[in-house]
KEGU-621230 format. One record per residue (C-alpha): residue in one letter; chain; x, y, z. Coordinates in steps of 0.05 Angstrom, whole numbers, plus 32768, in hexadecimal, padded with zeros to 4 digits. Layout:
+----+----+------+------+------+
: aa : ch :    u :    v :    w :
+----+----+------+------+------+
:  a :  A :    X :    Y :    Z :
...
+----+----+------+------+------+
***
This chain:
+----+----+------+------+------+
: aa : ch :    u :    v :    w :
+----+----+------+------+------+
:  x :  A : 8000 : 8000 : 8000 :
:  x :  A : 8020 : 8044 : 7FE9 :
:  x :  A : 8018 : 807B : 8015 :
:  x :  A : 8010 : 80CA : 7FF9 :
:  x :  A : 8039 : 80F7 : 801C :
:  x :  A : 8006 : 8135 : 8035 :
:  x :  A : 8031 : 816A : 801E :
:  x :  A : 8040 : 817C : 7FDE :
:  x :  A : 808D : 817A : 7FBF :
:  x :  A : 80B4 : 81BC : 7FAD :
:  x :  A : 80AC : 81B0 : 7F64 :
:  x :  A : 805B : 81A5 : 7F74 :
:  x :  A : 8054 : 81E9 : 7F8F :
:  x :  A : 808A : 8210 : 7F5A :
:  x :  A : 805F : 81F4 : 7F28 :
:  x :  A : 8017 : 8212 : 7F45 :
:  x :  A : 8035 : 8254 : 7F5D :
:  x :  A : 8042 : 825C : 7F0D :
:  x :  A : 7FF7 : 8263 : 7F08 :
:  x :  A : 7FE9 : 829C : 7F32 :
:  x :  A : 800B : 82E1 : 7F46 :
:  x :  A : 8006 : 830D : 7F7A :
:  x :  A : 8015 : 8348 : 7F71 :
:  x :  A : 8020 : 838C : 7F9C :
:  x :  A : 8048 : 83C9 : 7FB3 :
:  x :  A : 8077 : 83B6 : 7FE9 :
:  x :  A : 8063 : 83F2 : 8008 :
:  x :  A : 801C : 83E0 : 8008 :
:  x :  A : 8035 : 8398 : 8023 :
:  x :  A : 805F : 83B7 : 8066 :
:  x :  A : 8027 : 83EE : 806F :
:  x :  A : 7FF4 : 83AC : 8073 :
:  x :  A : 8024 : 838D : 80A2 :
:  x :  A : 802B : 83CB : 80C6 :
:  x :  A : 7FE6 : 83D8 : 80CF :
:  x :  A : 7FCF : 8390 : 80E4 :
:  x :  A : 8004 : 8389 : 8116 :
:  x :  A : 8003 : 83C2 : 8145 :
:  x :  A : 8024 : 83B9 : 8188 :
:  x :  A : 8004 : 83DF : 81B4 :
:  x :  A : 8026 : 8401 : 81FA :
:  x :  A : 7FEE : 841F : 8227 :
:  x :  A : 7FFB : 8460 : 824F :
:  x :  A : 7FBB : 845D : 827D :
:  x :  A : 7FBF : 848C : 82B2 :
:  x :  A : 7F74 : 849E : 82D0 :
:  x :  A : 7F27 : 8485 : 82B9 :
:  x :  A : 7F36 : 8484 : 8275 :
:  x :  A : 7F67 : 844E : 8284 :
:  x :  A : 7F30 : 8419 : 829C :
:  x :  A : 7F12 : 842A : 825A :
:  x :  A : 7F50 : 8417 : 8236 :
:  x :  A : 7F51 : 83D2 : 825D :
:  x :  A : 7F04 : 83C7 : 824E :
:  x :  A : 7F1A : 83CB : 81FB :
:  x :  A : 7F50 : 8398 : 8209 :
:  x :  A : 7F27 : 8368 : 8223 :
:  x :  A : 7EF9 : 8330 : 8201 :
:  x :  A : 7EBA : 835C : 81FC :
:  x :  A : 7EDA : 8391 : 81CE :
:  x :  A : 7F12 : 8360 : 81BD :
:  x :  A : 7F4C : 8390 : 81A5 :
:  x :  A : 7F74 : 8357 : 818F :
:  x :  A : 7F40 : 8354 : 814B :
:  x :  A : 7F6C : 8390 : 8136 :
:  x :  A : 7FB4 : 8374 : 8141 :
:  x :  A : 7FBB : 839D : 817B :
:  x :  A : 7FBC : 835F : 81AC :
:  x :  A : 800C : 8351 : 81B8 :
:  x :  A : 8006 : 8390 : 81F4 :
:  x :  A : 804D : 83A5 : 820A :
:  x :  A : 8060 : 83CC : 8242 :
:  x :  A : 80A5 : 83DF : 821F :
:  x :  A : 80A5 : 841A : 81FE :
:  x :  A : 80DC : 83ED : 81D4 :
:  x :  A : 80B1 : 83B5 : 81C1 :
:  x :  A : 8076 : 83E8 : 81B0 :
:  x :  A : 8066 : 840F : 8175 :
:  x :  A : 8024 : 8430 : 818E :
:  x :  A : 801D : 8458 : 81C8 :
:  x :  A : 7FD5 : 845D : 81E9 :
:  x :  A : 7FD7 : 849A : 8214 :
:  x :  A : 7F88 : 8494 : 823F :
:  x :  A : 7F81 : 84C1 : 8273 :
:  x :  A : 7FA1 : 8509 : 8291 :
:  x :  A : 7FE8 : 851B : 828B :
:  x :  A : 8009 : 8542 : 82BA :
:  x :  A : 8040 : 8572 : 82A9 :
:  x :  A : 8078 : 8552 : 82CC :
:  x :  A : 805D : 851A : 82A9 :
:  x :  A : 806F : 8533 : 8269 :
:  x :  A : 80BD : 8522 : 8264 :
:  x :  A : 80A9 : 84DA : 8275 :
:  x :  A : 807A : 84D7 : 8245 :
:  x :  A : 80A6 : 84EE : 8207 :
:  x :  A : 80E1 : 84C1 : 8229 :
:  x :  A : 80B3 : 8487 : 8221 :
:  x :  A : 80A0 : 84A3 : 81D9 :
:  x :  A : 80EA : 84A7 : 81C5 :
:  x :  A : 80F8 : 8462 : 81D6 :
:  x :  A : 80C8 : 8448 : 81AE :
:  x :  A : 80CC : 841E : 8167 :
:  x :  A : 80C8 : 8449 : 8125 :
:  x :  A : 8096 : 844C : 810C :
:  x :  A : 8075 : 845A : 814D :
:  x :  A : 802A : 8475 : 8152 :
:  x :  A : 8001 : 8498 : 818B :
:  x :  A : 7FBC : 8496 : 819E :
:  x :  A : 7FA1 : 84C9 : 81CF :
:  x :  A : 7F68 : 84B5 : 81EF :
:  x :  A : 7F3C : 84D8 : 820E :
:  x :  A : 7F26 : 8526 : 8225 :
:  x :  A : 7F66 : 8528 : 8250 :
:  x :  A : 7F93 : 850C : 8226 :
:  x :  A : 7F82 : 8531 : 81EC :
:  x :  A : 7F77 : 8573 : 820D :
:  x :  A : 7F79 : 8574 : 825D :
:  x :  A : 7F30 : 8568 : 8265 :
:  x :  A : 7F11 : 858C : 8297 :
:  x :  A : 7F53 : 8594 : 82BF :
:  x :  A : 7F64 : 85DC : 82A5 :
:  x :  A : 7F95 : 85DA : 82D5 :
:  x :  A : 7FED : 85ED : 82DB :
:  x :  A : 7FFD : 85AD : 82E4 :
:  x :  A : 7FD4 : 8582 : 82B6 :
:  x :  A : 7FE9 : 858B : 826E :
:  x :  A : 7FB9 : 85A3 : 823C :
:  x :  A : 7FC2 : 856B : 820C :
:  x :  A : 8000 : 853D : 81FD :
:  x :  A : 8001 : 8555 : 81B6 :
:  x :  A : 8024 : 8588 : 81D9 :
:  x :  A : 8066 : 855A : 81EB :
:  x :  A : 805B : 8525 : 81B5 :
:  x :  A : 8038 : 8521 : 816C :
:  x :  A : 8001 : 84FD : 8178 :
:  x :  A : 7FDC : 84D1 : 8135 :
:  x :  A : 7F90 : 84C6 : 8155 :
:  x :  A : 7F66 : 84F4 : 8185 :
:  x :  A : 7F2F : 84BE : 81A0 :
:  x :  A : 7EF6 : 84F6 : 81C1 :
:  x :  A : 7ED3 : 84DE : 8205 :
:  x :  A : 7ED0 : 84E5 : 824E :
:  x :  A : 7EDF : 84AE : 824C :
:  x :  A : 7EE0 : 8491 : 820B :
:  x :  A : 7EB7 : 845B : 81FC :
:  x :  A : 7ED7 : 841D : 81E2 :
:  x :  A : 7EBA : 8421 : 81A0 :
:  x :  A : 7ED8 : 8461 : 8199 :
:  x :  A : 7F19 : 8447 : 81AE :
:  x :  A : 7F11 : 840D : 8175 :
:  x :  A : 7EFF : 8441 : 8144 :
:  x :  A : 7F38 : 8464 : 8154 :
:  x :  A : 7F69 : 8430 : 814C :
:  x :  A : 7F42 : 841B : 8107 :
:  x :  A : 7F54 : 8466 : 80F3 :
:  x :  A : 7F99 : 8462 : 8103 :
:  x :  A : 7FA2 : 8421 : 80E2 :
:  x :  A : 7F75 : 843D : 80A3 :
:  x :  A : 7FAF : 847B : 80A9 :
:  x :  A : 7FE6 : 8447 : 80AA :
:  x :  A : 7FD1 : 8420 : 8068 :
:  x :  A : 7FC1 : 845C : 8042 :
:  x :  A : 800A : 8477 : 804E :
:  x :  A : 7FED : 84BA : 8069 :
:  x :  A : 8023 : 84F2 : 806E :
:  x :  A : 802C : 84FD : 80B6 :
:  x :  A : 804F : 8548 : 80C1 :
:  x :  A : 8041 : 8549 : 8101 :
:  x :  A : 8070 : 850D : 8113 :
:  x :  A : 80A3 : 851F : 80E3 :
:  x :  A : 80AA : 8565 : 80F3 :
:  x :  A : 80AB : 855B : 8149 :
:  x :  A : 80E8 : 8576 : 816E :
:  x :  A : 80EB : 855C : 81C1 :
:  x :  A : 80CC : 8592 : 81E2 :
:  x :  A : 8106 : 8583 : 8225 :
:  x :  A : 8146 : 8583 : 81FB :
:  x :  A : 8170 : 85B4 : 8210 :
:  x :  A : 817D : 85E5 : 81D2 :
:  x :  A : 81C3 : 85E9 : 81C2 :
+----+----+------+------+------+
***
């Protein structure tokens, strides 16, 4: 009794890829890789935080969006989720953490705080982080619902395969550095 082997030989599978083509821009190709693979580090730091942990889990389900592998490295990360108020002294921390992060590396701010102090129109609570670092989203809400947390994440990954020019990023200075 002869028995088939399951998998087909090398010259099996030359021979059919001759049939078909796939074709694309590489660009297009990393930007789909890009975009499907996000790794997401979360800066929670008040309510807007709990929210943040409600869209990770099963009900909202984050992972659906290749946002799942969660670091809490700013050098494993290439997205920065930034929920809740930020302090000024803050602020160097935050673009330390930014700095340290892969290229190409996104932000999300979340929330009325994050985005633009909220109602803390305070000294010591900064008036949004776009102030210290470029930010790519702006997710409204006090807090923000988790669908508007997904949508924002759809939005930057919508921004990522479209190659959208982002000025903002390229053009940002660190706001601490000493000028020379």
């Amino acid at each position: 009794m002869a028995q088939s082997t399951p998998f087909p030989s090398q010259t099996d599978v030359d021979e059919v890829s001759k049939s078909f083509a796939f074709t694309t821009r590489l660009d297009d190709l990393v930007a789909w890789g890009r975009k499907n693979s996000l790794w997401p580090l979360p800066y929670g730091t008040a309510c807007c935080g709990i929210e943040l942990m409600s869209v990770m889990g099963p009900k909202y389900d984050l992972a659906r969006f290749g946002a799942e592998v969660v670091r809490f490295s700013p050098r494993q990360a290439d997205l920065l989720l930034v929920a809740g108020t930020i302090t000024e002294k803050m602020g160097p921390i935050l673009v330390h953490i930014y700095e340290q992060m892969l290229e190409p590396k996104y932000v999300i701010a979340m929330g009325a705080c994050a985005s633009s102090g909220g109602f803390y129109r305070s000294y010591h609570v900064m008036q949004g982080i776009d102030r210290v670092i470029p930010v790519d989203v702006f997710v409204p809400g006090c807090p923000p619902t988790p669908e508007a947390v997904l949508d924002g994440v759809i939005s930057l990954q919508k921004m990522i395969g479209d190659h959208k020019p982002r000025p903002w990023r390229d053009n940002w200075v660190n706001p601490y550095e000493q000028k020379q």
